[in-house]
C-alpha positions in Angstrom: -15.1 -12.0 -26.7 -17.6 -9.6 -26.0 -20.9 -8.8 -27.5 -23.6 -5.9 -27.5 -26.8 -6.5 -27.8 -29.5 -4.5 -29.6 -32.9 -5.0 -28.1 -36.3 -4.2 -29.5 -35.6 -0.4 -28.5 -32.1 0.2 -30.2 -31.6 0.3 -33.9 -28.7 0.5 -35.9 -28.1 3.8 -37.2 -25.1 3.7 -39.3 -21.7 2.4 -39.1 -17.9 2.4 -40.8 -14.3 1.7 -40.3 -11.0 3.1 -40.9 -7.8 1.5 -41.1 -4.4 2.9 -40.9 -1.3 0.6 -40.8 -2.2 -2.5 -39.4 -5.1 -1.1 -37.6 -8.5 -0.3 -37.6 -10.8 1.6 -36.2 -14.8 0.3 -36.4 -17.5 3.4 -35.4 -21.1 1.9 -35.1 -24.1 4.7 -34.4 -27.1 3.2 -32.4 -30.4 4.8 -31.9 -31.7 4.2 -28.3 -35.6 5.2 -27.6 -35.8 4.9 -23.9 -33.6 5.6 -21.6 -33.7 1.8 -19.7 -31.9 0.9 -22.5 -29.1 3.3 -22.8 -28.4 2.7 -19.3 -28.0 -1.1 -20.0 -25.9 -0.5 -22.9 -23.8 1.9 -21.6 -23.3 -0.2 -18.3 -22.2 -3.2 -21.1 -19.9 -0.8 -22.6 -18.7 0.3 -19.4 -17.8 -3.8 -17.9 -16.6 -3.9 -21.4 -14.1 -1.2 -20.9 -13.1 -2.3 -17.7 -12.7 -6.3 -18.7 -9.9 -4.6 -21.6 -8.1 -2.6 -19.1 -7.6 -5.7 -16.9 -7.3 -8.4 -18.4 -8.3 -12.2 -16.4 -5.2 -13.3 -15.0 -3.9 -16.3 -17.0 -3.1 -19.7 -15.5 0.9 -20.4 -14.6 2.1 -23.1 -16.9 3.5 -26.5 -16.0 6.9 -24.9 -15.9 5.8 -22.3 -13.7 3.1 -24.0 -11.6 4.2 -25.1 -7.7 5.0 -28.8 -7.6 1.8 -30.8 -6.1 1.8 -31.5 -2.1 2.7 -35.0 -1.5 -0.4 -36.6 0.5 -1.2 -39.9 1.4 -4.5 -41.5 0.1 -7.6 -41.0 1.8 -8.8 -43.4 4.7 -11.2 -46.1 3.7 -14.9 -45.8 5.0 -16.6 -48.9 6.6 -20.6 -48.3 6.1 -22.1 -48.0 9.1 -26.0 -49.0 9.6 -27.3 -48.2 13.0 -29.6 -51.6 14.1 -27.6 -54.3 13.1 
């Protein structure tokens, strides 16, 4: 999920929604007073954007996942202390 986040130089101006059918539409108005900060949240908006238009791939299931390699057990270590 993602999140916006309204620092000390953005205030919330006014916001709404519409819904038609089944879905809706939420319009949120921000006041930003320096630029540093519209740059920041429009670069958020912007990874936002981009995280919706592709998705993170998801894992395969256990149906479709490759069967696990068939390896034998590690070799045992002996300790070895120089001096004895």
């Amino acid at each position: 999920m993602a999140m916006i986040y309204l620092g000390e130089h953005a205030r919330l101006k006014k916001y709404g929604a519409t819904t038609t059918g089944r879905k809706s539409v939420v319009r949120i108005e921000v006041e930003v007073g320096e630029p540093g900060a519209l740059g920041f949240m429009l670069d958020e908006l912007g990874r936002i954007e981009a995280d919706q238009k592709h998705p993170p791939k998801r894992k395969p299931s256990r149906d479709e996942a490759e069967p696990p390699l068939a390896l034998s057990p590690p070799l045992k270590q002996i300790p070895h202390f120089p001096g004895d």
